[in-house]
Backbone as CSV, one residue per row, in Angstrom:
resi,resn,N_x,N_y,N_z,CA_x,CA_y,CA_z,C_x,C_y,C_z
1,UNK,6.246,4.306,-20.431,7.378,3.876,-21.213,8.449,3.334,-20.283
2,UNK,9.033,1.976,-20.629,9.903,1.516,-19.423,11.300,1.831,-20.069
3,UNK,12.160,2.806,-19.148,13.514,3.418,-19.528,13.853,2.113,-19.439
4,UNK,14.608,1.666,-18.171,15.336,0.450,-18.072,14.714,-0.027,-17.384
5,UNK,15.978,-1.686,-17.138,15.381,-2.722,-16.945,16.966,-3.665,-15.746
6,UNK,16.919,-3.700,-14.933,18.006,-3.888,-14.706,17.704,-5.247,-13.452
7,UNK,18.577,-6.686,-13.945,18.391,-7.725,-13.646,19.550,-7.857,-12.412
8,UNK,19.683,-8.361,-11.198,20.723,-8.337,-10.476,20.316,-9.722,-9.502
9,UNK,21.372,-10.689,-8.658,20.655,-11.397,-7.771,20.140,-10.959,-6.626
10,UNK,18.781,-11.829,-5.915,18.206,-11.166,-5.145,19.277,-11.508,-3.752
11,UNK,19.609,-10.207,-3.075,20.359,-10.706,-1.882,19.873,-11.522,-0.665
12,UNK,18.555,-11.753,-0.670,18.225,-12.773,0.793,18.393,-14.000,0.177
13,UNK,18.049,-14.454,-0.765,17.796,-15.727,-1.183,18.556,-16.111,-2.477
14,UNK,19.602,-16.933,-2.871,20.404,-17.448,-3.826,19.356,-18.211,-4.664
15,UNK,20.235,-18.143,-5.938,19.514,-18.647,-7.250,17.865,-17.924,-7.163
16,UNK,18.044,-16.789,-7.197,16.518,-15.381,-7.187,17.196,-14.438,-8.148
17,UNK,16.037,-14.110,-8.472,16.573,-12.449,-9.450,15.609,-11.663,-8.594
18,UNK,16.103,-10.268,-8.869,15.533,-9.140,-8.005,15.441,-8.286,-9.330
19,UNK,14.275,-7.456,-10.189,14.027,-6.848,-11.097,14.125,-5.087,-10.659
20,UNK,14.729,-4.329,-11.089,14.926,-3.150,-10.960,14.498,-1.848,-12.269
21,UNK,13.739,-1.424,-11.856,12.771,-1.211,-12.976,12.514,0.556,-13.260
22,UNK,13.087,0.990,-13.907,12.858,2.470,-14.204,11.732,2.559,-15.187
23,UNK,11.066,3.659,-15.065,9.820,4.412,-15.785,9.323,5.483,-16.099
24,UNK,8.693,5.775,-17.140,8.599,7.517,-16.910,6.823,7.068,-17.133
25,UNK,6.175,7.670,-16.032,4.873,7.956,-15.876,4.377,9.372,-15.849
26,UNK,3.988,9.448,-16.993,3.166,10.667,-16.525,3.937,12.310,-16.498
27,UNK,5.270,11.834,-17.018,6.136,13.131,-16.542,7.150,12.805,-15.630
28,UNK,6.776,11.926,-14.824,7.379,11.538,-13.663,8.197,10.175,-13.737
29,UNK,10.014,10.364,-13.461,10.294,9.216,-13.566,9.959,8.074,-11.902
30,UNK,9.814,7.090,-12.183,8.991,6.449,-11.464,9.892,4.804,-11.009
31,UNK,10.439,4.371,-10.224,11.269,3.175,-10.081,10.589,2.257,-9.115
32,UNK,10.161,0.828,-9.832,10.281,-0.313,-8.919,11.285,-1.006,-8.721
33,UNK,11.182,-2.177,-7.854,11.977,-3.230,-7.896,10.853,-4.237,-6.935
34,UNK,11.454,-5.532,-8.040,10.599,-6.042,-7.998,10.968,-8.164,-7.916
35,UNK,10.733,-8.926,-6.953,11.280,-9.932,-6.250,10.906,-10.785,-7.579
36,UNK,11.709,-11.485,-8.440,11.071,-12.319,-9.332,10.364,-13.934,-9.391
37,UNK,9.655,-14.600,-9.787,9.384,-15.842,-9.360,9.803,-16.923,-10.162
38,UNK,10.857,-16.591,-11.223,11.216,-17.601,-12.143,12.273,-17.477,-11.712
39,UNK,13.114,-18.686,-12.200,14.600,-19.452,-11.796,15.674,-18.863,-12.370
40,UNK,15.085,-18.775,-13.982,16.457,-18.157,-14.699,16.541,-16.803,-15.108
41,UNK,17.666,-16.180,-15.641,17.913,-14.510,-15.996,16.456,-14.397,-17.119
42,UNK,16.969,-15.013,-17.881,15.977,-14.978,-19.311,14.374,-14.706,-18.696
43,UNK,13.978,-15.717,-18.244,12.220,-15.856,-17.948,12.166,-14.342,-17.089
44,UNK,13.667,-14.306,-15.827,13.056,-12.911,-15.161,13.298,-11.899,-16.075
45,UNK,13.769,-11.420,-17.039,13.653,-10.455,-17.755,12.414,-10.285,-18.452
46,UNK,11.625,-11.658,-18.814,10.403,-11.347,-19.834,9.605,-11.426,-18.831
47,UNK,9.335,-11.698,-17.484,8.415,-11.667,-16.339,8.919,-10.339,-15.948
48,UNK,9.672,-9.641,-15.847,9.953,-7.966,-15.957,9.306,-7.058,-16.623
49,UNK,9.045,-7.381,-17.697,8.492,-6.452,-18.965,7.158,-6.330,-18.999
50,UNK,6.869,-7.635,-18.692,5.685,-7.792,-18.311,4.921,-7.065,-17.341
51,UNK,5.253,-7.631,-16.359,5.070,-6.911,-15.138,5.094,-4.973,-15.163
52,UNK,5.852,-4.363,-16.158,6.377,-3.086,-15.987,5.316,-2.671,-16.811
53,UNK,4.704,-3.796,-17.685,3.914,-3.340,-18.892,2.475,-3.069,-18.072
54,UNK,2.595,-4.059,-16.824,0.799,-4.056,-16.447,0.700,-2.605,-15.655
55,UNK,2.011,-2.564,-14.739,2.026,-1.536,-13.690,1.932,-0.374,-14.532
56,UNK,2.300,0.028,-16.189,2.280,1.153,-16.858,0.901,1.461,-17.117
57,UNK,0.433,-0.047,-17.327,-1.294,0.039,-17.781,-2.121,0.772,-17.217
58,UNK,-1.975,0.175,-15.460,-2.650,0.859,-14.458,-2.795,2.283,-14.127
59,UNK,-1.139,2.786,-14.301,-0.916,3.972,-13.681,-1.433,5.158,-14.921
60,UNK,-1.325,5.037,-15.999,-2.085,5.878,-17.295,-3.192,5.475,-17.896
61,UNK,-4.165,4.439,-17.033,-5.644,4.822,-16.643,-5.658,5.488,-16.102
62,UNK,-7.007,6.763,-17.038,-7.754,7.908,-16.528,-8.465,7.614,-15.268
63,UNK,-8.904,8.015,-14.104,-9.555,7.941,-13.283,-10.535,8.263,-13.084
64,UNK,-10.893,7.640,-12.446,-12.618,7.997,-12.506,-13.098,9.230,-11.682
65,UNK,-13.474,10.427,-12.078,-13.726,11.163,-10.743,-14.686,10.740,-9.534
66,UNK,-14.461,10.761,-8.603,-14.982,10.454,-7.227,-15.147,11.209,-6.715
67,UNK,-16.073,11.528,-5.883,-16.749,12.699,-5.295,-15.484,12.417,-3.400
68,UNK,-15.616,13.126,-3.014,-14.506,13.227,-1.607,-15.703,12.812,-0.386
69,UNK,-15.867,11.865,-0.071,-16.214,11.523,1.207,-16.064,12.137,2.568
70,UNK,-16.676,13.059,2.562,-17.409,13.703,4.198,-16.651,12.588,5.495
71,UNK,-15.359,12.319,6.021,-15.784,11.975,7.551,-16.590,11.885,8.347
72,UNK,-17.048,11.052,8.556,-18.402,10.569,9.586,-18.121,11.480,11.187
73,UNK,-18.436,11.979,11.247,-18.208,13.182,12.594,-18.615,12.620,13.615
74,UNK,-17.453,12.466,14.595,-18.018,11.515,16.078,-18.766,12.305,17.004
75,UNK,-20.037,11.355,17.527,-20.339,11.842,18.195,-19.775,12.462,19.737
76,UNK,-20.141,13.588,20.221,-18.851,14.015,21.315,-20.679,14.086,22.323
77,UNK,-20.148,13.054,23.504,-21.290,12.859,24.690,-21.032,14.245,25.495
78,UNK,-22.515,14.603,25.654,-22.641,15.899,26.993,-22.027,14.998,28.920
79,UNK,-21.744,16.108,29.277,-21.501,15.775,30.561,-22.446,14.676,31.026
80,UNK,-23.658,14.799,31.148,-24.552,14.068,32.008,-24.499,12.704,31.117
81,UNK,-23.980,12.723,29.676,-23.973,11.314,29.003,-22.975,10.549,29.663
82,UNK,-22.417,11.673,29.949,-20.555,10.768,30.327,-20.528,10.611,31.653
83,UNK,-21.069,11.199,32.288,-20.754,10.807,34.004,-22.120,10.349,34.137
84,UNK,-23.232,9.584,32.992,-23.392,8.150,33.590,-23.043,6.815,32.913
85,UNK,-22.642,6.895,31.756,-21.539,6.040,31.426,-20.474,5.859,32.518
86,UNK,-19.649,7.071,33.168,-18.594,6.623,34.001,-19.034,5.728,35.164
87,UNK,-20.362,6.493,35.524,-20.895,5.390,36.871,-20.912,3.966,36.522
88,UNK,-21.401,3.993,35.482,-22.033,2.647,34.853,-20.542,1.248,34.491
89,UNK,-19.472,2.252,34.194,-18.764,1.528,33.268,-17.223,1.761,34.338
90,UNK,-17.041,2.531,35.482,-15.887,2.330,36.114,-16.425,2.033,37.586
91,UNK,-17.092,3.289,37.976,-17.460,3.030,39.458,-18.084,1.217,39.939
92,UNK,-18.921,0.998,38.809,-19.872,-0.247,39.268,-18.320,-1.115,38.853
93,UNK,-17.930,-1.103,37.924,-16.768,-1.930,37.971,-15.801,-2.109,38.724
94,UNK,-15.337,-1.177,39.557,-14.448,-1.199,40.561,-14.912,-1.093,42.123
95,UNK,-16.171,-1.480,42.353,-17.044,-1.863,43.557,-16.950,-0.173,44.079
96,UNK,-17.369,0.682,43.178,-17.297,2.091,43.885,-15.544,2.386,44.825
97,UNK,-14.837,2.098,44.523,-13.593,2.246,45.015,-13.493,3.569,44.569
98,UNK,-12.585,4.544,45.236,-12.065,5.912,44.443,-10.743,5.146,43.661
């Protein structure tokens, strides 16, 4: 349900509207704001409503349950993996220098 609706100019850029947008989602009141792309007050108010109407759509779709994805667990190299990687990948690279 969109409480208000509040039209103001956008401050970086003259002749812009900037849309300011209260909501109650869910229990929760909920505020955008939002950069408009039409010229005049009028169009940004009905490109407001709009807009508040899709973002309401989205947010009170049910969700789908999804199962929680496991982290892929890195592999952690044994000593003898790693000190011959190091030979391989610093010593030979730096002509055996300490």
């Amino acid at each position: 349900m969109i409480t208000k609706i509040d039209l103001r100019p956008y401050r970086h850029k003259p002749n812009t509207w900037e849309a300011d947008i209260t909501m109650l989602v869910q229990g929760h009141e909920v505020r955008r704001r939002w950069k408009s792309p039409m010229p005049s007050r009028a169009a940004s108010e009905r490109w407001a409503r709009e807009r508040a109407l899709a973002f309401l759509a989205d947010a009170t779709r049910p969700e789908q349950e999804e199962k929680p994805q496991e982290p892929e667990k890195k592999s952690i190299p044994t000593l003898a993996e790693f000190a011959k990687r190091w030979m391989e990948q610093y010593v030979v690279a730096n002509r055996g220098r300490p």
